[in-house]
N, C-alpha and C positions, 0 to 999 in steps of 0.2 A: 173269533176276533182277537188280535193281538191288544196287549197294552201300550198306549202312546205315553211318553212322558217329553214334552218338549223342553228344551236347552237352551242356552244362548247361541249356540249357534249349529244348533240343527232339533231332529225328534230323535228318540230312543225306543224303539219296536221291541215288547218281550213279548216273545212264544207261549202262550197256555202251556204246553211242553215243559217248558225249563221252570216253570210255577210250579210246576207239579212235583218235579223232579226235587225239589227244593223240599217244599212241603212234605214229601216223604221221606227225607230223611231225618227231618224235623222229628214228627210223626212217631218214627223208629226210634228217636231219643228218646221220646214220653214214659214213663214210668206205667207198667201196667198194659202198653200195646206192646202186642206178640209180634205183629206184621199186619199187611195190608192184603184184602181179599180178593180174591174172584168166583164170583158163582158161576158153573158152567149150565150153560141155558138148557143143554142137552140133558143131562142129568139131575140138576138142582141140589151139584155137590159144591158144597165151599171149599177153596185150596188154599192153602198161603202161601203166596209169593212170597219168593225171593230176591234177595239183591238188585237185581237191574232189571226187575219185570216191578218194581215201587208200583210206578206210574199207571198201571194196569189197575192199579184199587181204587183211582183218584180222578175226579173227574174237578177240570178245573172251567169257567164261563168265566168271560170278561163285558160286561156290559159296554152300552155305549155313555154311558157315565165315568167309564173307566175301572169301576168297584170290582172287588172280585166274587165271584161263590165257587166255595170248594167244596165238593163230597168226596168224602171218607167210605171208605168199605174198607173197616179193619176187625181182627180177632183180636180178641184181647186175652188177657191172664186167668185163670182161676182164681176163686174167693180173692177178688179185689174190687173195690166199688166203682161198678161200668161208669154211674155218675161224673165220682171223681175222676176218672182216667177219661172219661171224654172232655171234662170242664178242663183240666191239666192241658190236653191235648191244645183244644180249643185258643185256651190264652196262650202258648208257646206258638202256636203256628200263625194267629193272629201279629205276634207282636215280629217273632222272625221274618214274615212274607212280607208285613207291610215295609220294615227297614231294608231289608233287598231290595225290594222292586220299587218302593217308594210311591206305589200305589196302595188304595184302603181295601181294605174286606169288608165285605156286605154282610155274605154271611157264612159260615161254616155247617156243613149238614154232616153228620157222624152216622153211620150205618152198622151198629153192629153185627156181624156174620157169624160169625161164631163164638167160642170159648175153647183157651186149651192150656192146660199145664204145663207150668214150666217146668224143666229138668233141674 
């Protein structure tokens, strides 16, 4: 389901797509997230994406309330607290999406895949 935002003088349609799209860049800023993941079903191996595959780690719902939920499937950093880099995460991408889109978030779900050290 897309997000509606009505106008004065029409409606504003945003794509789950570009929500997402948004949110992982966000995401990629956060302090402590390495990137966004993909488990392959076939294998049960976690990969990190890159650049313009974000949206592959992120699944984003738009109720009929309009609210949003986003999941996260990210790796994160060595020896840093998963806690804080998902709460970090959490309030930037809450406060970012909701001022874009000008729709709210319900909820944010974090997944963590894996762990990996940074160079």
């Amino acid at each position: 389901m897309k997000g509606q935002l009505k106008g004065d003088y029409g409606r504003i349609s945003i794509d789950p797509h570009v929500i997402a799209q948004y949110a992982g860049t966000t995401a990629i800023e956060c302090f402590g997230i390495v990137g966004m993941a993909a488990v392959s079903m076939k294998d049960g191996l976690v990969k990190l994406l890159k650049g313009s595959s974000l949206t592959r780690g992120i699944q984003v719902a738009i109720d009929d309330e309009n609210q949003i939920t986003i999941d996260f499937h990210v790796i994160v950093a060595y020896e840093v607290s998963i806690e804080t880099v998902c709460q970090n995460l959490i309030e930037n991408v809450k406060y970012k999406v909701e001022e874009f889109t000008g729709l709210k978030i319900r909820k944010i779900n974090i997944y963590v895949d894996g762990v990996r050290v940074i160079d």
